[in-house]
Every structure is written in structure tokens, then in C-alpha cells.
C-alpha positions as CSV (number, residue, x, y, z in Angstrom):
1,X,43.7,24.7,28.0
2,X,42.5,24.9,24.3
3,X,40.9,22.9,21.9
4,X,43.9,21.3,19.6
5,X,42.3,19.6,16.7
6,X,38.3,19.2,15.2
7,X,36.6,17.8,12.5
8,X,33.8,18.8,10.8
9,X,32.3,17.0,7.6
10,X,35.1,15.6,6.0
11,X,37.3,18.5,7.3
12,X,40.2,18.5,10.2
13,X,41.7,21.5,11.6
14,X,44.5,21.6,13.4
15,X,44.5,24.7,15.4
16,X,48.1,24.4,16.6
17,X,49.4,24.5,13.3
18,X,46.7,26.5,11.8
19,X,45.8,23.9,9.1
20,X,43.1,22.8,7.1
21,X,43.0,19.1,5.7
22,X,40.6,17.0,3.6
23,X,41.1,13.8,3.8
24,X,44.6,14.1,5.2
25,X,45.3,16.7,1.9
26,X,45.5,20.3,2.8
27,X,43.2,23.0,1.5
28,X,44.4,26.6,0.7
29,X,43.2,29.4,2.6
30,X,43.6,32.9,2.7
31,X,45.4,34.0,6.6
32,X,42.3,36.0,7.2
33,X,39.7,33.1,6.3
34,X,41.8,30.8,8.4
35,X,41.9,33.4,11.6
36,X,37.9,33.5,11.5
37,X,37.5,29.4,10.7
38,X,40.1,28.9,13.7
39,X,37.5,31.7,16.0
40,X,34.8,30.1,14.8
41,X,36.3,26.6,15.7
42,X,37.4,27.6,19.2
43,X,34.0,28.5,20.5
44,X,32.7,24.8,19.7
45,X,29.6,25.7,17.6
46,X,28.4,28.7,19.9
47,X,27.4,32.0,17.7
48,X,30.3,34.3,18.0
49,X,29.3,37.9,17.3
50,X,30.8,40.4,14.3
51,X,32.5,42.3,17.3
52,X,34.3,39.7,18.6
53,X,35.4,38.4,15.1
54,X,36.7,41.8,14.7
55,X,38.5,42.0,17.6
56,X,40.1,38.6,17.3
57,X,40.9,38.7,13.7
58,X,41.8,42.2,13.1
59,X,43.0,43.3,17.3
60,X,43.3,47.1,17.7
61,X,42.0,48.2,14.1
62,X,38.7,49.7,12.9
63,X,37.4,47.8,9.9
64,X,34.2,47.7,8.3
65,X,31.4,44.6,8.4
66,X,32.1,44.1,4.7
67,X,35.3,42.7,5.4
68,X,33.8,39.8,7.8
69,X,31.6,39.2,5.1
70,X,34.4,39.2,2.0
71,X,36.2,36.6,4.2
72,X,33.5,34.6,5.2
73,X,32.4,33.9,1.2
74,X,36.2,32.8,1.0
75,X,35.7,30.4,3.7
76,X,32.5,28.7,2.4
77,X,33.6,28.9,-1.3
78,X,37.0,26.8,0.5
79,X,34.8,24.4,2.5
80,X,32.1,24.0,-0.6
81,X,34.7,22.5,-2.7
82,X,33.5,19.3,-3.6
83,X,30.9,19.3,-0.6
84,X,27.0,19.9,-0.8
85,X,27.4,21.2,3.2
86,X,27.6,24.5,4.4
87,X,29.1,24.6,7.7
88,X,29.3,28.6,8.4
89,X,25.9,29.5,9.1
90,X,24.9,33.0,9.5
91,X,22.9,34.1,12.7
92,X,21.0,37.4,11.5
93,X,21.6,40.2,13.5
94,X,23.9,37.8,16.1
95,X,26.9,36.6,14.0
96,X,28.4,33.5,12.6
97,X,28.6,29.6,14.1
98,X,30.4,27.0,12.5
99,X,28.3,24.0,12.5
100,X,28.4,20.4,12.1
101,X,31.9,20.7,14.4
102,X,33.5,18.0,17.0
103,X,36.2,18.7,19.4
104,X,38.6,15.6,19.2
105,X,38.7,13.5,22.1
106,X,39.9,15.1,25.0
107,X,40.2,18.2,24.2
108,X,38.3,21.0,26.6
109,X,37.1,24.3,25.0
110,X,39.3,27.2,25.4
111,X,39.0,29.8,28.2
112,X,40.1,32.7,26.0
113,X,37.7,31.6,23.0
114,X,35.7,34.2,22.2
115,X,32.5,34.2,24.4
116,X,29.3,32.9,22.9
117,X,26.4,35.0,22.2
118,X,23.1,34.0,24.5
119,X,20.1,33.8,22.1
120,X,16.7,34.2,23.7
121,X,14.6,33.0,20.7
122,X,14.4,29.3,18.8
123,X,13.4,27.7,15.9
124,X,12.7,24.3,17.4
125,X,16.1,24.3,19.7
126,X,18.3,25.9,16.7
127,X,19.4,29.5,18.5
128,X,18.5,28.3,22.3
129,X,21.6,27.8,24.3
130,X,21.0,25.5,27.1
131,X,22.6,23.1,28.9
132,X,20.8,20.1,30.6
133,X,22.1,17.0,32.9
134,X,20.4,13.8,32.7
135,X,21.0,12.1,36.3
136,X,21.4,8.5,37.2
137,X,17.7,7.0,37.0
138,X,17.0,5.5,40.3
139,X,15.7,1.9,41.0
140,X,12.5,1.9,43.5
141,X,13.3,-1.8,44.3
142,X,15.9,-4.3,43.4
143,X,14.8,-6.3,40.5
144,X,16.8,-8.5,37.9
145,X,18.2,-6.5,35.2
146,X,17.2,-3.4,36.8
147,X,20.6,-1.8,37.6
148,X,21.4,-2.5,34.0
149,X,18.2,-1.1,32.5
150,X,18.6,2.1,34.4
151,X,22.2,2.6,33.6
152,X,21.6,1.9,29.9
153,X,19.0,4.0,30.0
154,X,20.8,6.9,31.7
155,X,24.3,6.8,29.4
156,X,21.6,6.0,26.4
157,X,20.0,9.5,26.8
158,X,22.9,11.1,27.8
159,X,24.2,10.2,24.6
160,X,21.5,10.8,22.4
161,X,20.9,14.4,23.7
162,X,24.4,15.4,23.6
163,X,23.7,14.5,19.4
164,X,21.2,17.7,20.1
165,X,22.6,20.9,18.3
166,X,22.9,23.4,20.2
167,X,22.2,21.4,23.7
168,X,25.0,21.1,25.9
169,X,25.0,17.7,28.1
170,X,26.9,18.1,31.1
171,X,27.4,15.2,33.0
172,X,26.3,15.4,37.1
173,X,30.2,15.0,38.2
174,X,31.0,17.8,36.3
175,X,28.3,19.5,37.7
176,X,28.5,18.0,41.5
177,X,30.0,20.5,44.4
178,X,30.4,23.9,42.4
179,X,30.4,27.0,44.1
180,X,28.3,29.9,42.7
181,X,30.7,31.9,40.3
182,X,32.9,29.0,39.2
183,X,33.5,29.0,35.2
184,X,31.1,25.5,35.5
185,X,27.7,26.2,35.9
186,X,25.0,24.3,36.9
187,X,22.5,23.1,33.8
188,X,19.9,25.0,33.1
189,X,17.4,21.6,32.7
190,X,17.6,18.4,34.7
191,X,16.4,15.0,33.1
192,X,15.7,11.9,35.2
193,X,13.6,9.5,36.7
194,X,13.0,6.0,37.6
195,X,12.6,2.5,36.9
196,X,10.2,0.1,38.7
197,X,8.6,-3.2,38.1
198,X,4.6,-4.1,38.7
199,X,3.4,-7.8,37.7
200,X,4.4,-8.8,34.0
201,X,5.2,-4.8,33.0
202,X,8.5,-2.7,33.6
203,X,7.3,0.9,34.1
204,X,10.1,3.6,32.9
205,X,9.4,7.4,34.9
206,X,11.1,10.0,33.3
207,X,10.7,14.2,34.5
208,X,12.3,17.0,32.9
209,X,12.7,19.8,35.5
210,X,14.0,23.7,34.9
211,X,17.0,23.6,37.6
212,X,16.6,27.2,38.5
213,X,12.9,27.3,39.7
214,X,12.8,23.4,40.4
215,X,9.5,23.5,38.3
216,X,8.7,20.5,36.3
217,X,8.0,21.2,33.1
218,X,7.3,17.4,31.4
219,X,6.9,14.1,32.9
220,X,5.8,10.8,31.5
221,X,5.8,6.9,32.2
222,X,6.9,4.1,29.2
223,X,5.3,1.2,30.1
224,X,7.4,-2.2,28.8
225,X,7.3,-5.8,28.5
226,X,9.1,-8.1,31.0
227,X,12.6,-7.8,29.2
228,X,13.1,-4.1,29.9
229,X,15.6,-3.8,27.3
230,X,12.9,-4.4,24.3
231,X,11.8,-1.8,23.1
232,X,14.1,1.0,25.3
233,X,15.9,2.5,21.9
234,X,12.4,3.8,21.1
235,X,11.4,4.9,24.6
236,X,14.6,6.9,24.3
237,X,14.3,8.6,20.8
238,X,10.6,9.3,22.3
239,X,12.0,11.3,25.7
240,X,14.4,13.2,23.5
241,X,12.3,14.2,21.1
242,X,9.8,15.4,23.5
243,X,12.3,16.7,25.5
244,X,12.9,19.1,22.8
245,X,9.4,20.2,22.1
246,X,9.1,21.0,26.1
247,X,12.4,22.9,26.3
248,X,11.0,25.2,23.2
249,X,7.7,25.5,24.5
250,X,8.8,26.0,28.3
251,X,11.0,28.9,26.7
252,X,7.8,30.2,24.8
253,X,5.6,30.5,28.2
254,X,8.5,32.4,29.5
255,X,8.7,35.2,26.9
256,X,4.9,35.4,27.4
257,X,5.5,36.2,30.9
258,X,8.1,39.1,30.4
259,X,6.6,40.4,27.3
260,X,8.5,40.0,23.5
261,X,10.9,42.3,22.9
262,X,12.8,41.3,20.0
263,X,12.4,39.4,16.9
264,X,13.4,35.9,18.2
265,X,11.2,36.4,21.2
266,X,8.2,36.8,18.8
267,X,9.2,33.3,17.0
268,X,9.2,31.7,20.6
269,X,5.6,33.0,20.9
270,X,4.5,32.0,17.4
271,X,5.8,28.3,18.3
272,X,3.8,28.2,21.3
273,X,0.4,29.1,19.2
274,X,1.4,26.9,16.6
275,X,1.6,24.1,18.7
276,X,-1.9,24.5,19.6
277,X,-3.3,23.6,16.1
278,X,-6.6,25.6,15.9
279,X,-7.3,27.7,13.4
280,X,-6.9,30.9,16.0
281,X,-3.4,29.8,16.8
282,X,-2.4,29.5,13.5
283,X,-3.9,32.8,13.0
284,X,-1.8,34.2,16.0
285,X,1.5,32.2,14.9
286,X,1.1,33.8,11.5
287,X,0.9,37.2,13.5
288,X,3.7,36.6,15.6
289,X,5.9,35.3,12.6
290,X,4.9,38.7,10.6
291,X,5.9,41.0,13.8
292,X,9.3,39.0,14.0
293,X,9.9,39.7,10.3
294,X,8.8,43.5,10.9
295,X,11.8,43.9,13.4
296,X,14.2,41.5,11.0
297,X,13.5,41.5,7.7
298,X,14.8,38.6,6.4
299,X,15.3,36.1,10.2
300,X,15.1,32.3,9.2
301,X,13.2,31.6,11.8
302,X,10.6,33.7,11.4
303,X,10.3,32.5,7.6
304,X,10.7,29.3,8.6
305,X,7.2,29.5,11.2
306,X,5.6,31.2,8.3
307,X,6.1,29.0,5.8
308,X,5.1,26.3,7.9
309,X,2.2,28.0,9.5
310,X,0.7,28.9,6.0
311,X,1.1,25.5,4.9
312,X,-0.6,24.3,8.0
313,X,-3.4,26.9,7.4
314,X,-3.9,25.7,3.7
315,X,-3.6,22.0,4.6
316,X,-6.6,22.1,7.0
317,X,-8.9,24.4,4.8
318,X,-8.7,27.4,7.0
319,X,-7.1,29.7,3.4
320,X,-7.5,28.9,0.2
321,X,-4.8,27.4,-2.2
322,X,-3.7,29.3,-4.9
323,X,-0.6,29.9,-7.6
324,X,0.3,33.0,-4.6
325,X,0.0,30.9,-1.6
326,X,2.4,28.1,-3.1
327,X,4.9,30.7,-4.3
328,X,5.2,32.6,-1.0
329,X,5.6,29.4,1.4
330,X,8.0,28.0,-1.4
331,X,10.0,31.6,-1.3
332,X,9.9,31.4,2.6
333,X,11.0,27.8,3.2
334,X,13.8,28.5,1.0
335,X,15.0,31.3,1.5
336,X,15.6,30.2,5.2
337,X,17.2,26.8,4.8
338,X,19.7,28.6,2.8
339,X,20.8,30.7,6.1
340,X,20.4,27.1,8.1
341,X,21.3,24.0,5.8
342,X,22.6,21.7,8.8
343,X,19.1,21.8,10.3
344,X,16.5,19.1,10.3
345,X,13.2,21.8,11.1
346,X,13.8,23.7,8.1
347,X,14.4,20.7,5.6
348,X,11.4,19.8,6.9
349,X,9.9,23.1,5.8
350,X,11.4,22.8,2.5
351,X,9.9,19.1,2.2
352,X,6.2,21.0,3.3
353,X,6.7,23.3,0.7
354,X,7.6,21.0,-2.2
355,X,4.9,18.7,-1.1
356,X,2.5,22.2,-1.8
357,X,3.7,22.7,-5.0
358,X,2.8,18.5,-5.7
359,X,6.9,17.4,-6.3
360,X,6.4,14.9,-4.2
361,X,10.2,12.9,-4.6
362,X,11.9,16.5,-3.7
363,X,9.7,16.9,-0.3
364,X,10.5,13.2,0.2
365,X,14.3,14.4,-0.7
366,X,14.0,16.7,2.3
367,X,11.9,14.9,4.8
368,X,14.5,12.0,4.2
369,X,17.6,14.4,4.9
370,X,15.6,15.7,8.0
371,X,15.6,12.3,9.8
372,X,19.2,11.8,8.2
373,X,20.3,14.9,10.5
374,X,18.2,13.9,13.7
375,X,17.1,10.6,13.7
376,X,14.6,11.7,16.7
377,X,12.5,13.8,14.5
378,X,9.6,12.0,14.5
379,X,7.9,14.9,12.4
380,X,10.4,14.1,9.4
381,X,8.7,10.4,9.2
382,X,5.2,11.3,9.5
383,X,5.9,13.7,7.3
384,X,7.9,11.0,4.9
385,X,5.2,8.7,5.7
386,X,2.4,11.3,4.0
387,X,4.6,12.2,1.1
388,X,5.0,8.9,-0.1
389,X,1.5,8.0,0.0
390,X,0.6,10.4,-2.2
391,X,3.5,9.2,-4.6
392,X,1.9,6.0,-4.3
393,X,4.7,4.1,-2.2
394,X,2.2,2.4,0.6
395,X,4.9,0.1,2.0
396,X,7.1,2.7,2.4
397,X,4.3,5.3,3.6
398,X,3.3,2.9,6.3
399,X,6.8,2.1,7.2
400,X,7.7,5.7,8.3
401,X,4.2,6.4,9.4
402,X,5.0,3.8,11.9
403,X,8.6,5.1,12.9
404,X,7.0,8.4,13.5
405,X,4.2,6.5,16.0
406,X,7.3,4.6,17.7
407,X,8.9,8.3,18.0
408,X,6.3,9.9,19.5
409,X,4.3,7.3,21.9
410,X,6.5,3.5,21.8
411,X,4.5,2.5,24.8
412,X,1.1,3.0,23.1
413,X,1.8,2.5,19.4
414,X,-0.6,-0.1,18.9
415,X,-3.5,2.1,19.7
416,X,-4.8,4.1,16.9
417,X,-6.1,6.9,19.4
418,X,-2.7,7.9,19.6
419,X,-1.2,8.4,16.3
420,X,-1.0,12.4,15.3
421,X,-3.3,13.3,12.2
422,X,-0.2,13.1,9.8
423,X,0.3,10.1,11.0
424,X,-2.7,9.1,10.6
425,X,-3.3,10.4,7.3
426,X,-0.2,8.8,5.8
427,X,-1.6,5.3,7.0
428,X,-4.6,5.7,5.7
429,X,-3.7,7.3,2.5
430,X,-1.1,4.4,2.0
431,X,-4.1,1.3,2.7
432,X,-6.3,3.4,0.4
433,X,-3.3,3.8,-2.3
């Protein structure tokens, strides 16, 4: 079985007959840039390494990494043609993933594609490959609309996640009754819960477990009006977006365990300090980010975390701002969104930086492509929400602020205990405005 035909941007390829089409038209390419686009296409958005491209595009000959690379620039400078997306996206030190990419309906990857490369570090979820399951959310007693509220629910998340690059959703039945060994494994996370009613409130359980060691790593309860339906879009956008953080962060504790060992290992650790937000953890994200960099010069990830991490240091007074500072985060944040331009975290950074260097409609440029790309990332509309304060928009500041409070917490967004400190300083920047 093989994947037949998939679209990316405003792209088609039709692997069968090895053709490229815009908008029904087709679009020249060299046989070589077509082998690697039709590689790259086959493993469904996984990295594929520069020895497997090799192998698959030139089979049985020895030929030299600058000939991936002379190809590859074909194939962007082809798919940049009259697009602002890139949709190859180099993996330093791993390989090349074509991004943005959805199999037609149907169609099942193939079993000779060329087998993914397993990433141990992340930049938010950006290089983690995992898989996760979301199972049917139980009822604890019949109620009116409860069957309905917890199957909406369950094909609601199931679809949102699976909208998650690079998660894999696999649904339970695909999952059920497999013997150890089979091609179809079991996911790596489980997501469920359950749905009850007390008095005048519908209380919505949710749990994300690690389905090797049974451990659970997240759990929280949405408590909502009568009509469970009102409100559930944002209790939904809330558990995926903190289902996310707790995946990256679960991942971090890990690598602490075992010890770091690579680059992207000392990125997973730098997140986990980062998300602490004391001075000292910035201090020791800034560490981890530098060690990562030591090992790879020149690894987006690590750029990415210490861009952001300097920002986060200069933004609560812990270094001083100066013409250096702005420069170097600017340079950072950069620098890696050119090697990731599909992802939301590092238009985010970019946004952060421009913000720095006071060009407030550029960082509100990025912030509003972040939450373009994942509509969960509540970040990118506190974040928005800040921005346009300090350009004076209050309406508009407020507006996001409160998208990003409905992101985070739905069931508690009237309180203002809960709102996070951008949030908080975008609202009240906006009132003061």
C-alpha cells in the first residue's frame, strides 16, 4: 500500500505519475528534485535522514552531501515560486521533512517509505515524535445530553490534536488487540476522561497518561454551565494546548533522569527551567541553550530558547537592555525561523524579538501568523494582546488578552487570579492606554 496523491499549500503531487501541479497547472522539476520531493512526501512529514535520501535517490552509488543540498535549493526555489511558504525544512544534523503535507483521503503511508528518524529533543513539540490516542470519555451516570457531550468531546479533541505537527493521533480501534511486534504500535500517550453532572454545573475530567509506565502525567476538571455544549470549543483548545506543554515537559523530566547527551536533549532541559520563570531558571535555560549550541552550532532550537530566554531575562529586569542585547535576540530569533518557517513557537520568537527592538506592527505580524498556524497557542494572543497595547490598540489588546485567558483556563476566566502575567499586562496596559 502507498500513499497515491498529497497536497501541501497550494501544491498536489501525484506520486503515481510523479507530478507536481499548482492549481491543476504543472510545475517543472528537475528528476532528481522530484525523487527527493516524492521521498520526502512518502514518509508523511517524518524527518528522513541524508542517508536514506541517498540511498533512495541515488541506490548503489557513493555521492557527496553537496549533492542533497544542490537539489534541495532546486526544490525550494520550485516550491517558492510565487509562495511566501517554505515547505522543506531542514533538521540540523537529522535531515529534511517536508512540512505543511496531507495524505489525500484514504490513502495509508507506505511500508517501504523510508523510515523516519526518532528525535529525542523539542522545541515546544516541533522534533518530538509521538503518537497519542484520545479514548471515548466515559459517562459516570446517564444524564440528558451526556452521550452527546462526551462524544463531541472525544471526536472534537481527536480532531484538534491530530491538527498538532508532528503528533500522531491514532484512533483506539486502530490501536485495539495488537500483538507486540505488529507494524501498529500502541501510542506512546493516552488522553481521556469523563463527564459527570452535580446540581446546576457539568464537570468535564480529562487525564493525560504515558501508555508505557501508566503514569499520569496531567489531569484537570472544566467546570460548565447547565448546557454542556457552551463553552466546550474552549475547554478543548485549553486541553490541547496544555496537552502540549505536558508532553514537552514530561519529555524534559525524562532526559533529566538519564542524563543529556546531545544537543536536543539539552534544549529539552532548558524548556523544563524555562518554564519555571525565576530568575535561576532562566539563568539555567540560558545555560542549557549555550551547551546545546556548543555541540551544534547553529540548531534552531537551541536559538530559538535563547532568544526567548534573553528576552524573558531582559523583560523582567534580571539583564540590562542594550543596543547588544537587542541585536543578539533579534540575530537568534531569526536565524532560526528561517530553518523552521511553518512553526507557530518560533514566529512567536520573532514577534518577542521585534517587540525588543520597539516595531511593534512586525511582532504583531508574527504573533498574528503564530495563532494563524495553531489556533491553540494561547501564548501567540497574550502575546498579540501585549503588543498591541503598547501600539495603542486597547480594543484589540483586550480582545486577544482574553482569547489567551479562554486558552489557558475557560473554566475560570472570569477570575483575575488566573490570568498569566502577559496576560495580565496586556489588560492592563490596554485600560491604561
Amino acid at each position: 500500500m502507498s500513499i497515491e496523491a498529497v497536497n501541501f499549500g497550494e501544491f498536489q503531487l501525484d506520486l503515481g505519475k510523479r507530478v507536481l501541479l499548482r492549481g491543476g497547472s504543472p510545475v517543472p522539476l528537475k528528476s532528481r528534485a522530484l525523487d527527493i520531493l516524492c521521498v520526502l512526501a512518502e514518509a508523511g512529514g517524518a524527518v528522513v535522514s541524508k542517508d536514506a535520501l541517498m540511498a533512495r535517490v541515488w541506490p548503489g552509488r557513493t555521492v557527496g552531501e553537496n549533492n542533497i543540498q544542490v537539489h534541495i535549493s532546486a526544490l525550494r526555489k520550485a516550491l517558492r515560486e510565487g509562495s511566501t511558504d517554505t515547505f522543506v525544512a531542514t533538521i540540523p544534523g537529522h535531515g529534511y521533512r517536508l512540512v505543511g503535507l496531507n495524505a489525500q483521503q484514504g490513502a495509508v503511508p507506505s511500508e517501504d517509505a523510508a523510515e523516519p528518524v526518532r528525535l529525542r529533543g523539542a522545541s515546544l513539540l516541533g522534533e518530538l515524535r509521538l503518537s497519542i490516542s484520545v479514548l471515548p470519555f466515559a459517562i459516570i451516570a446517564e444524564e440528558a445530553d451526556a452521550r452527546a457531550t462526551a462524544h463531541a468531546l472525544t471526536e472534537r479533541l481527536t480532531t484538534a490534536l491530530s491538527c498538532v505537527d508532528p503528533l500522531r493521533v491514532i484512533k483506539p480501534s486502530m490501536d485495539a488487540s495488537r500483538a507486540p511486534g505488529t507494524r501498529e504500535v500502541r501510542p506512546d500517550f493516552v488522553l481521556d476522561g469523563n463527564v459527570y453532572r452535580t446540581a446546576d454545573q457539568w464537570h468535564i475530567s480529562v487525564r493525560l497518561v504515558d501508555n508505557a509506565t501508566l503514569q499520569q502525567i496531567w489531569g484537570v476538571t472544566h467546570n460548565q454551565p447547565a448546557d454542556p455544549r457552551a463553552g466546550l470549543d474552549d475547554v478543548v483548545r485549553n486541553i490541547v494546548a496544555t496537552t502540549q506543554i505536558n508532553l514537552l515537559l514530561h519529555h524534559g523530566e525524562r532526559v533529566r533522569q538519564v542524563g543529556a547527551a546531545s544537543a536536543s536533549d539539552h534544549v529539552a532541559l532548558g524548556l523544563v527551567s524555562f518554564y519555571e520563570h525565576t530568575e535561576s531558571a532562566y539563568k539555567e535555560a540560558q545555560s542549557c541553550a549555550e551547551r546545546a549550541l556548543a555541540l551544534e552550532s547553529g540548531y534552531p532550537a537551541a536559538q530559538r530558547l535563547l532568544s526567548t530566554v534573553l528576552w524573558h531575562q531582559a523583560n523582567f529586569g534580571f539583564v540590562q537592555i542594550d543596543d547588544a542585547l537587542v541585536r543578539r535576540v533579534f540575530s537568534l530569533a531569526e536565524t532560526a525561523l528561517e530553518a523552521n518557517p511553518t512553526s507557530e513557537v518560533y514566529h512567536w520568537t520573532m514577534g518577542l524579538a521585534f517587540l525588543m527592538a520597539k516595531q511593534h506592527g512586525r511582532a504583531a505580524a508574527c504573533m498574528r501568523r503564530a495563532s494563524e498556524l495553531n489556533p491553540h497557542f494561547a501564548l501567540a494572543y497574550g502575546s498579540l494582546g501585549t503588543v498591541l497595547a503598547w501600539a495603542g490598540e486597547p480594543e484589540e489588546s483586550i480582545r486577544n488578552s482574553r482569547i489567551a485567558t479562554l486558552r489557558t483556563r475557560p473554566s475560570w476566566s472570569a477570575s483575575p487570579v488566573s490570568r498569566s502575567s502577559t496576560e495580565s499586562l496586556s489588560l492592563d496596559l490596554a485600560a491604561a492606554s
